[in-house]
Every structure is written in structure tokens, then in C-alpha cells.
C-alpha positions in Angstrom: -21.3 29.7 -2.1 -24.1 29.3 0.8 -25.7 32.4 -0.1 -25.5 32.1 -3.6 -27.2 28.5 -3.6 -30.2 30.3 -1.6 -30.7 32.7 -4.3 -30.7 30.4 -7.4 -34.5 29.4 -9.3 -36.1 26.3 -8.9 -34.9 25.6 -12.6 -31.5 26.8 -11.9 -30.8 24.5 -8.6 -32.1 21.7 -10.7 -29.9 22.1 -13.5 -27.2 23.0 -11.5 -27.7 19.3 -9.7 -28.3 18.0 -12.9 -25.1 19.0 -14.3 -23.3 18.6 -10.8 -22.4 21.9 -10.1 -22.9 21.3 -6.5 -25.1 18.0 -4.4 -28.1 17.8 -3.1 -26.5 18.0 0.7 -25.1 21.8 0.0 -28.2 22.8 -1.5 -30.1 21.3 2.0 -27.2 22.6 4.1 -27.1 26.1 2.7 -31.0 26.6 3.1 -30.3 24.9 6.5 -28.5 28.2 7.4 -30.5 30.3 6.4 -33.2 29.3 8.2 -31.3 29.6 10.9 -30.2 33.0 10.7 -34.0 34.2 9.8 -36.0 32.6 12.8 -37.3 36.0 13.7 -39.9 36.5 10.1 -41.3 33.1 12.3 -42.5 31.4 8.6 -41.6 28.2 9.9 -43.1 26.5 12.8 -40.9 23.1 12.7 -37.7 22.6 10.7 -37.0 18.9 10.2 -33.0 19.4 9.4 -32.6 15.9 9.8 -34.8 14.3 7.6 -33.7 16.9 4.6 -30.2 15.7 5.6 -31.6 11.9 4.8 -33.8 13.2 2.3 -30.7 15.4 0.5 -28.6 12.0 1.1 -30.8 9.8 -1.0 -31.4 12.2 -3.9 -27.4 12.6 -4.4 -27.5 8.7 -4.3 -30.5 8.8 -7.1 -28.3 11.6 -9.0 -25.2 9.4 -9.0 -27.3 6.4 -10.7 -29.0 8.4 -13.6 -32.0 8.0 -11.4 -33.2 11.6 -10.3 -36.7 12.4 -10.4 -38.3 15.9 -11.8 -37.6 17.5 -8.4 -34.8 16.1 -7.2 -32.6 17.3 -4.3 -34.9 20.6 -4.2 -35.4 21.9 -1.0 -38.9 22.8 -0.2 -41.2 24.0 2.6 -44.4 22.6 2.9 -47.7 24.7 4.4 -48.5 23.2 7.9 -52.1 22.5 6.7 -50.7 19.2 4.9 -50.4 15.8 6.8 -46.6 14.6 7.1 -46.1 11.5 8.2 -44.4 11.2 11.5 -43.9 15.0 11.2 -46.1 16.9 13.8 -49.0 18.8 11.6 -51.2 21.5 13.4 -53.0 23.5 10.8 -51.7 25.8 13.2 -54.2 25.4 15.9 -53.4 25.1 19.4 -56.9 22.3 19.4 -54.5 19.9 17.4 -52.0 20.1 20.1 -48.8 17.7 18.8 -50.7 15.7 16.2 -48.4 13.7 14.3 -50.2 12.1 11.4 -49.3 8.4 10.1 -50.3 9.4 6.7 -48.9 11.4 4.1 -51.0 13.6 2.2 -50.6 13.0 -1.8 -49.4 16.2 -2.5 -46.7 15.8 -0.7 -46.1 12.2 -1.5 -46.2 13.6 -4.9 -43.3 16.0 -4.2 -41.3 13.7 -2.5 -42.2 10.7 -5.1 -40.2 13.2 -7.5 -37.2 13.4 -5.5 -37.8 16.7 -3.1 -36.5 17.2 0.2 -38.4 18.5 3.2 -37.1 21.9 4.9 -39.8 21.4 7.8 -43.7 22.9 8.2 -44.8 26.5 7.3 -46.5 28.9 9.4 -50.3 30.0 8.4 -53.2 31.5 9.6 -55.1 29.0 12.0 -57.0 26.4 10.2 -56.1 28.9 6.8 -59.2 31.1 8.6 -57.4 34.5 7.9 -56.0 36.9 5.4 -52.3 38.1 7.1 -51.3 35.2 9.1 -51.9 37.2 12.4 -54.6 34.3 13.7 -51.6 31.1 14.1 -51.6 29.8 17.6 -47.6 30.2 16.6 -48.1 33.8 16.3 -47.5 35.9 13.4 -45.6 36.2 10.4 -43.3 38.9 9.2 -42.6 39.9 5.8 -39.0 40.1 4.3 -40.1 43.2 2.6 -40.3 46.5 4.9 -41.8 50.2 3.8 -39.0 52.6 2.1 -37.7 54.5 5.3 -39.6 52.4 7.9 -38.5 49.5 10.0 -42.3 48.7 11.1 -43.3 44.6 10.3 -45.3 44.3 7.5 -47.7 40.8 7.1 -47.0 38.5 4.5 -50.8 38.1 3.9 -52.6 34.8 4.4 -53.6 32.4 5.0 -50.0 31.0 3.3 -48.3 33.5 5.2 -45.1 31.2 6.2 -45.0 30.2 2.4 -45.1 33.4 0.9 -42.7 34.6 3.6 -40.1 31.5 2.9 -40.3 32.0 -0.5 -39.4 35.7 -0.8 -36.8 35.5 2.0 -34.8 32.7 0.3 -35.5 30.0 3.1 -36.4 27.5 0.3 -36.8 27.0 -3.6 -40.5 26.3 -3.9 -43.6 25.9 -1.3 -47.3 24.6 -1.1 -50.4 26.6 -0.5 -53.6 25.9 -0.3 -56.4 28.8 -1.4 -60.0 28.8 -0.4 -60.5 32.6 -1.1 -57.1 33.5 -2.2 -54.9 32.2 0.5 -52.1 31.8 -2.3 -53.1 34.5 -4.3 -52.7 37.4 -2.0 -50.0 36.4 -0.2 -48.1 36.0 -3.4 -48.8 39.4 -4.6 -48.1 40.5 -1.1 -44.3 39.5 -0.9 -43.1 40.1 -4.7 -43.3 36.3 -5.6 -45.6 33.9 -7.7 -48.4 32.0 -6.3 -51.2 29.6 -8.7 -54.2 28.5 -6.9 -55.1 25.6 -9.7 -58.7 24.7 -10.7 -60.6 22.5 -8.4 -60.2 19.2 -8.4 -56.5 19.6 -10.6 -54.5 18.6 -7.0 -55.5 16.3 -4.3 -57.0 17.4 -1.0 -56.7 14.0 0.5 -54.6 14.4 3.4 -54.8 18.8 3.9 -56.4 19.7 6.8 -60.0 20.8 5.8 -61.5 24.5 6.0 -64.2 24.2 3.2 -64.0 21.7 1.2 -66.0 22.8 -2.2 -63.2 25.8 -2.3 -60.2 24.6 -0.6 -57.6 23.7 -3.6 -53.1 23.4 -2.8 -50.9 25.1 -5.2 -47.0 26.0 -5.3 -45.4 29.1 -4.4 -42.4 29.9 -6.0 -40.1 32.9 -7.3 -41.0 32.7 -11.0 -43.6 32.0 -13.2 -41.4 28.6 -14.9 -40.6 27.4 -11.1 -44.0 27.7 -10.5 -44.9 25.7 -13.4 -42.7 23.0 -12.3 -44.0 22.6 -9.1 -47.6 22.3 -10.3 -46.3 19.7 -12.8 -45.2 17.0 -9.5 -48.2 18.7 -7.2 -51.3 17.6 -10.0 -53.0 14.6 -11.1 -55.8 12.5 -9.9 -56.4 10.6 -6.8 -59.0 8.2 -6.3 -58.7 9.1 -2.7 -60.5 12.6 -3.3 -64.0 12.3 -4.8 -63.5 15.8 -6.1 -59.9 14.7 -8.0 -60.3 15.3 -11.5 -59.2 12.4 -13.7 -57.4 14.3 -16.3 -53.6 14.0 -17.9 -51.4 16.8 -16.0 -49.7 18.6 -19.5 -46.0 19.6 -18.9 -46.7 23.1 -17.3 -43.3 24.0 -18.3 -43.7 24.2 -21.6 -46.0 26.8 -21.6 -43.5 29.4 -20.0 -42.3 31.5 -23.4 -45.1 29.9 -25.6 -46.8 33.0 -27.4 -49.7 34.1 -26.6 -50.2 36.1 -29.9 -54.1 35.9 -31.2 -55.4 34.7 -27.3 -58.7 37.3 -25.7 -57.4 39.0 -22.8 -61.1 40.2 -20.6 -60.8 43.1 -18.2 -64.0 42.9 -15.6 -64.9 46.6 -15.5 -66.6 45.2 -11.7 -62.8 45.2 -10.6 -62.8 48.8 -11.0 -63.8 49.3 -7.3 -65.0 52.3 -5.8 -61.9 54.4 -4.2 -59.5 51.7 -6.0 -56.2 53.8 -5.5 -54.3 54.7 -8.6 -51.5 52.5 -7.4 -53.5 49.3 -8.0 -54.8 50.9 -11.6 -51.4 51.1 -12.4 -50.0 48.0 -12.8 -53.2 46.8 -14.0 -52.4 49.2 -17.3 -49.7 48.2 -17.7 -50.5 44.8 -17.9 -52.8 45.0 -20.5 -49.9 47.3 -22.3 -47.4 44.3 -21.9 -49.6 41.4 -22.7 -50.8 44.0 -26.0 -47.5 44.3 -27.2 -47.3 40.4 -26.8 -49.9 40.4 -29.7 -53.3 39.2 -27.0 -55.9 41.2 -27.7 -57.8 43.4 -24.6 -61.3 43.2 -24.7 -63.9 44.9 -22.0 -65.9 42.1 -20.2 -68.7 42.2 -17.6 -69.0 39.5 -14.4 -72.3 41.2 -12.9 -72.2 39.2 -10.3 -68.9 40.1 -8.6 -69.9 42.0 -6.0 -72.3 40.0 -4.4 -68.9 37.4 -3.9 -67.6 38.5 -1.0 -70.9 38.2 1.5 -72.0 35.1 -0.5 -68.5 33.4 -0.1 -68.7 34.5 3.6 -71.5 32.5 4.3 -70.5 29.3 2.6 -66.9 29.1 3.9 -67.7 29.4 7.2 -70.5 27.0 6.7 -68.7 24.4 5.5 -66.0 24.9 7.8 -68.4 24.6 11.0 -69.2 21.1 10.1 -65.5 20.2 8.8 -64.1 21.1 12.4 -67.2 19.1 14.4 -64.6 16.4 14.2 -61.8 18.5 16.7 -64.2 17.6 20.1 -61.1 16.4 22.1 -62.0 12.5 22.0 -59.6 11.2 19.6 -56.8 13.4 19.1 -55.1 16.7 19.8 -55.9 18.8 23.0 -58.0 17.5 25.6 -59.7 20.0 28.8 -61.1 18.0 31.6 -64.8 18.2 32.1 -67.8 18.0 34.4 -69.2 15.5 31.6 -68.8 14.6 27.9 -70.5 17.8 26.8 -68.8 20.1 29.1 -65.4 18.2 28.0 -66.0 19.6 24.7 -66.7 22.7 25.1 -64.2 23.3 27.5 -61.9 21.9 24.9 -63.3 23.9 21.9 -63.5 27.2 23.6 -59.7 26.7 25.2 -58.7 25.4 21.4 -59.8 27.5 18.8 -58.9 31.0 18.0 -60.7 33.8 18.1 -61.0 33.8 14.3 -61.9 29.8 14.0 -64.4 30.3 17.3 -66.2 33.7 14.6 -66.1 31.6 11.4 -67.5 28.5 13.4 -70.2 29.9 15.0 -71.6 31.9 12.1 -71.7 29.1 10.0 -73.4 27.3 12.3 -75.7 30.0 12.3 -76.0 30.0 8.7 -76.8 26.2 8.9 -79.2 25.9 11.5 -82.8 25.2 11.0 -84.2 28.9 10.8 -81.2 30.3 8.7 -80.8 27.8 6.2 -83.0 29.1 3.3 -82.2 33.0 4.2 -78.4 32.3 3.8 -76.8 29.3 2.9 -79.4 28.1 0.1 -79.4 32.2 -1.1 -75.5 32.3 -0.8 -75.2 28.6 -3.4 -77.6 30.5 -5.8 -75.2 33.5 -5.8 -72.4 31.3 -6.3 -74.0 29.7 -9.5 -74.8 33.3 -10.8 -71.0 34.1 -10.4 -69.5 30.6 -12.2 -72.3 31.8 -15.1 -70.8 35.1 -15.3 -67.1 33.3 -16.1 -68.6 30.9 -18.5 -70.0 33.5 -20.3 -66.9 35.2 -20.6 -65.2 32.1 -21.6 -68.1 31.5 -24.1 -67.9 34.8 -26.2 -64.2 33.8 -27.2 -62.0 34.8 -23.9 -59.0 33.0 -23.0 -58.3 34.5 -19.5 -59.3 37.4 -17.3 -56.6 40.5 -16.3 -57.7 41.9 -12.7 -55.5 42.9 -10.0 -54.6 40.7 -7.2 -55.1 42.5 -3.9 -56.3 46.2 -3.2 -53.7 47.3 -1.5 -49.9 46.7 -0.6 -48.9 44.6 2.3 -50.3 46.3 5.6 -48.8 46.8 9.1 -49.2 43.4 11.8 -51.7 45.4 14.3 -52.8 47.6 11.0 -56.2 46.0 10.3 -57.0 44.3 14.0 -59.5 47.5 14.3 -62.4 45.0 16.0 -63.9 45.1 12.4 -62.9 41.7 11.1 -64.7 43.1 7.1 -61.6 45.6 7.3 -59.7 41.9 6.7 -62.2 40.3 4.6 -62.6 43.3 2.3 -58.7 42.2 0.9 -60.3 39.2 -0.5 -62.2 40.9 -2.9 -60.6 40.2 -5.9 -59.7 36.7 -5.4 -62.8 35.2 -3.8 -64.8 35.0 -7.2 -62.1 32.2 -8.4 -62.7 30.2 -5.5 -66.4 30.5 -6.0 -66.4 29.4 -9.1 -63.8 26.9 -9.1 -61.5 28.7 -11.8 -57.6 28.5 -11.8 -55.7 31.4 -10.7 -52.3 32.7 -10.5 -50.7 36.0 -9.2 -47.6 37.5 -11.0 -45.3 40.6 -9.5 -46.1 43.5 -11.4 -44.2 46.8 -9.9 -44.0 48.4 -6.6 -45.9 50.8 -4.9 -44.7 54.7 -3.4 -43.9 52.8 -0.5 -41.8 50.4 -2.8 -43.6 47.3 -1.5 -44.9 44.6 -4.6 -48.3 44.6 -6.2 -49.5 41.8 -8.0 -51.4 40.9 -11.0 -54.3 38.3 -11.4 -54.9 36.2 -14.5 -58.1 34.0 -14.0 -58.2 31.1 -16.7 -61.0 28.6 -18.3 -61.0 25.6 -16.3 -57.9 23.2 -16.6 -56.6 26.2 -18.5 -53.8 26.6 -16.0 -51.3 25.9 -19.2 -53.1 29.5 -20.6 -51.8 31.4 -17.4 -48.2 30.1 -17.1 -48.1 31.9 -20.6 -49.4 34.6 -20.1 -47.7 35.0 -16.5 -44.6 34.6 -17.6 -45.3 37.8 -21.0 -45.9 39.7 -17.5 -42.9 38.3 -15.4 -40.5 39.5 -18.5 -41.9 42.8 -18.8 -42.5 44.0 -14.8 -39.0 42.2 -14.3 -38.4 40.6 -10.6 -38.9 41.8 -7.2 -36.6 41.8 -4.1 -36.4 42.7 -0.8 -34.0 45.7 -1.0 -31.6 44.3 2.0 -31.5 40.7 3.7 -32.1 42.5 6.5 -33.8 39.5 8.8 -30.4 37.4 8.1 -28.0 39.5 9.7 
């Protein structure tokens, strides 16, 4: 029964509570174990089994009066880049020490408004500064999914490594994200699961731990595209709190999932064709626009001329905007403190002993990017590019298309160690295909689309209008029937 509880949708547990099959308290006990058994993948970096005990408690109550909520009893894991009250949050950072925040951020309090119950924090790359979860101050990673024939630890991708991880090894029903360049994205297409990075401003950042705040944006992980859907359903709406919250009705995302998509503009970017793009990638990508074809879309060629000018351009504002969001960690009010000569040697002391070695690169070349000389040359240069690229989309979007097909990542998952060559582009260069979405502000979601010789999943990308997230949970789930679902062969991190 344990097992089987782990391995149910998000749809099915809630129905199966709905209709009583089992409580609340099973569901939270059996995940419970399995947690347990799979501490070595290290995708969490706090489990809180007594509050989803209370929490479980309470939503069994709520069942019991008629009272349940859209998420109620479902066990969840939340990305340790969102503030939980009382509940130690680090962003996974070693500078934010035991921070324990006494606020809750509102997508959480959204969750657990709808009845959800809290499995504990997820692991991710530090400050989300990372594309494989190898930069946490908790160390990395490890993918459920392993090479045919080789036992060597794969990454999960980033920076929602710990979610994606979770997610595909059964250790809960659903979990949060956020993206700034494809941090749900990739590491959805990396493990064989669903990830949506929603359009910006759609959820609340109020209460996420800041990277760069025109790009950041939280969405749900989950195993399928309708669970998916009814995460983003609780996760959405506007908050007065977040000057960038967009005040527009959330739609039922769920009723999109089976809705037809007969008559709708499919665009395929011929930029995503990339040079030495291996046939692997090309494949799935064919046989997307095969299955969403036969679903009666119809595939049209489409230029963004702009695309490959993304990646540098999105390198220079992310870092710069993250330089001056983490200003604020200077030892004084919270997290780690180092002892100084003075106030100034205090903070550097405390800064260079509590960053990363990927926070201390992003950091100092956005402040390089920012400062007086450099300004112009990069930072005002890399804002022009980005409005080139959002004119390239609505251009698109103008001459009649409903969504763009591209693929999600350019590779399978990759060795831990594989990409640490010294050469941090080698890591960059895998956010190639999701960077533009961030740039321009566009909803995204990543589907499972077939395996590659190494049977390890590859992903497919379908980039919507804005607030057309409704568009992609259709279209997802035409590509979710026909690709089927993907598992990790053997629960081989539970025995």
C-alpha cells in the first residue's frame, strides 16, 4: 500500500481522498518513508515530518466536514528558495546560515490555503545561480535516472534540482520551482517529468528569495501535464504585495488538459536548429510536430532572429540584477556573520567565506556590468537585445501563432563532475533554449518526449502568448498521450 500511494498522480491521490480510499495521514506517512529510504539522491535539505503529520491531521479533519480545499491532504515539497514560516529557508547558501523567516511567501500560503501538506525544503543550486544543482552549499543532487549499463550519478539539472529530483523519484506528488533562465524547464526535461515556468507576473514573487527579479517567476513540478495544471491553478493569482503581480482571473488550468487543439498555429523557430544539434534532440522534436499534426494543429516555419544573441545578453542582465539583489546578505542583520578588523572588512570577510564560487562569478560580473564605465557597453546593450528578442515573439504571435515547438535542453542529463571543466559557458551553453522565455517574459512548459541511446528522457518546449498558459496545458498534454510516460527503469536509490 505504501509504495503504491507514492506512485499515484496528483489527480489520483486527490480523488482517491476525495472518495476515501485512504486519509490524508497514509498519504503523508507513506511519502514519509520514502524519503527516508532515498536520503542519498540528497533532493531534500530539511524534511519537516512533523508539521506534515499536523498538516495531514487537519486536512483529514477538513475531509471529514465536506470542507477540503483543491489540494487537500497532498503532499508536496517546496524549493528552498521560498520563505516558510518558522521553517529554516537558505536559498541554499551557506551566507544565510539558519535563517528561519517569520513570513510565509504567497505561494506557499497559496498551497497551503488549499489544503496541502508540507514534506520539508528542496535542494537547489545556490541562490538558483546554476544549471545542475552542483553549486548548493548542501552539496549536490543526484538523479533517480542512471545511463543504460552505467551506475555513474547523473544531475537532475538546475537550478530546481531537488524538485525535479523529488518529483521523478516519487518522494512527493507535486513541487515548486522557480525559473529565471529555465531553472524549471531543464530540470524537468532532465528527469522525465513536467515542469511550467508561467508568464511573468501570473505567480507571486513576494516572499522567494531574489536572483533577478525582471526574470525570476515560480512554477509547479509535477508527473503529468493535468497535475501540473492543478498545481498552477492554487500557485497563481495576484498579490498586491508584488508590484510585478499581474491582476488577472487565474482560468481553471485543468480544463484545458484534453481540450482540442484542432485549427491552433503550431511555429517551429528554424534558430533552434543549432549548429552540431545531435539527431537525438531533432528527434523528438519531429515527432512532436508529427503528434500535435495528427491532433489537427497546423506546423508552420517561423523566424526569432534574435535568438542567438539570448544567451550573452541574458548573461549580463542576470547577473546584474542579482549583484544588487544580494547587496542585502553583508552579515549585519541576519544569516552568517565573520568577525572583522572593521565594518568593511566584517563584510567582506563574511561575503567571501559565504558565497559560492558560482554566486561570488555571477556577483562580481554584474557588478562589473553595472559600474560606471561598463554600463552603456553592456547592461544598457544587453536591455536593447532583450527588447529585440520579446519583438521577435510578438511577431510570431502577431502573424496568427498560438505557441512555439522547440526542444527543451540540448542534451540528456550529464555526469555530476561532467561539465566542471573550469569553463563555466560549457554550463551556460544548456540554457540555450530556455533563456529567450525568460527574456521575454513568455510562459513555458517542458513535456517528456522519448529517451535517448542512453535511455535517459528528453523533453519538449512549447512557448505560449502571454497568459496563454491555458494554450500549453493543451497542447502538453496531445504530447504527454502520444510520447507516453517516463520512469526510472528500477527504484534503485530506495533499496
Amino acid at each position: 500500500m505504501m509504495t503504491l500511494l507514492t506512485s499515484l498522480t496528483l489527480a489520483e491521490a486527490r480523488d482517491g481522498l476525495r472518495a476515501k480510499k485512504f486519509s490524508a495521514r497514509e498519504l503523508a506517512d507513506a511519502h514519509l518513508a520514502s524519503m527516508e529510504k532515498a536520503r542519498g539522491l540528497n533532493a531534500y535539505v530539511l524534511e519537516t515530518p512533523a508539521r506534515a503529520l499536523e498538516m495531514a491531521k487537519a486536512s483529514d479533519a477538513r475531509i471529514a466536514s465536506g470542507k477540503a480545499g483543491p489540494l487537500e491532504g497532498i503532499p508536496l515539497g517546496i524549493k528552498d528558495l521560498f520563505c516558510t514560516e518558522n521553517i529554516r529557508t537558505t536559498a541554499c547558501s551557506k551566507i544565510l546560515g539558519n535563517f528561519i523567516p517569520p513570513y510565509e511567501s504567497t505561494v506557499t500560503s497559496q498551497l497551503w490555503r488549499d489544503g496541502a501538506v508540507l514534506l520539508g525544503k528542496l535542494n537547489n543550486d545556490e541562490f538558483a545561480m546554476g544549471s545542475s544543482n552542483e553549486t548548493s552549499h548542501f552539496g549536490p543532487v543526484i538523479s533517480p535516472w542512471r545511463r543504460k549499463g552505467s551506475n555513474a550519478p547523473l544531475v537532475p539539472g538546475g537550478s530546481s534540482g531537488g524538485s525535479a529530483s523529488a518529483v521523478a523519484a516519487e518522494l512527493c506528488l507535486g513541487a515548486t520551482g522557480t525559473d529565471t533562465g529555465g531553472s524549471i524547464r531543464q530540470p524537468a526535461a532532465f528527469t522525465g517529468i513536467v515542469g511550467m515556468k508561467p508568464t511573468y507576473g501570473r505567480c507571486s514573487r513576494w516572499g522567494i528569495v531574489a536572483f533577478a527579479s525582471s526574470l525570476d517567476q515560480a512554477g509547479p513540478f509535477a508527473r503529468t501535464v493535468r497535475d501540473t495544471a492543478i498545481l498552477m491553478r492554487s500557485m497563481a493569482g495576484h498579490d498586491p504585495k508584488d508590484s510585478t503581480s499581474a491582476d488577472i482571473a487565474v482560468p481553471d488550468y485543468e480544463k484545458a488538459i484534453g481540450k482540442s487543439v484542432k485549427g491552433m498555429k503550431i511555429g517551429i523557430p528554424r534558430e533552434y536548429r543549432i549548429e552540431g544539434m545531435p539527431d537525438e534532440i531533432d528527434k523528438p522534436w519531429e515527432a512532436g510536430r508529427e503528434w500535435l499534426k495528427a491532433a489537427g494543429a497546423g506546423i508552420v516555419d517561423i523566424s526569432l532572429p534574435h535568438t542567438k544573441y539570448a544567451l550573452p545578453a541574458y548573461y549580463i542582465v542576470a547577473p546584474a540584477e542579482a549583484s544588487s539583489n544580494l547587496a542585502r546578505y553583508d552579515g549585519v542583520r541576519y544569516g552568517l556573520r565573520e568577525q572583522g578588523r572593521d565594518i568593511i572588512d566584517m563584510y567582506e570577510k563574511t561575503r567571501a567565506s559565504g558565497f559560492g564560487h558560482e554566486v561570488t562569478r555571477r556577483v562580481l560580473i554584474g557588478t562589473y556590468v553595472l559600474s560606471a564605465g561598463y554600463y552603456d557597453a553592456y547592461y544598457l546593450r544587453a536591455q536593447k537585445v532583450r527588447t529585440l528578442i520579446k519583438k521577435d515573439f510578438e511577431d510570431a504571435f502577431n502573424q496568427g501563432v498560438d505557441a512555439i515547438l522547440t526542444p527543451a535542453t540540448p542534451s540528456a542529463a550529464f555526469a555530476i563532475g561532467e561539465k566542471s571543466s573550469g569553463d563555466p559557458t560549457e554550463m551556460y551553453l544548456n540554457d540555450i533554449f530556455t533563456v529567450t522565455v525568460n527574456m521575454a517574459g513568455l510562459p513555458g512548459i517542458a513535456v517528456p518526449a522519448g529517451l535517448d541511446h542512453n535511455g535517459l528522457p528528453l523533453g519538449l518546449q512549447l512557448i505560449g502568448k502571454p497568459f496563454g498558459e491555458e494554450e500549453l496545458f493543451s497542447l502538453g498534454s496531445v504530447i504527454e498521450q502520444a510520447a507516453g510516460r517516463f520512469q526510472p527503469r528500477d527504484k534503485w536509490w530506495a533499496v
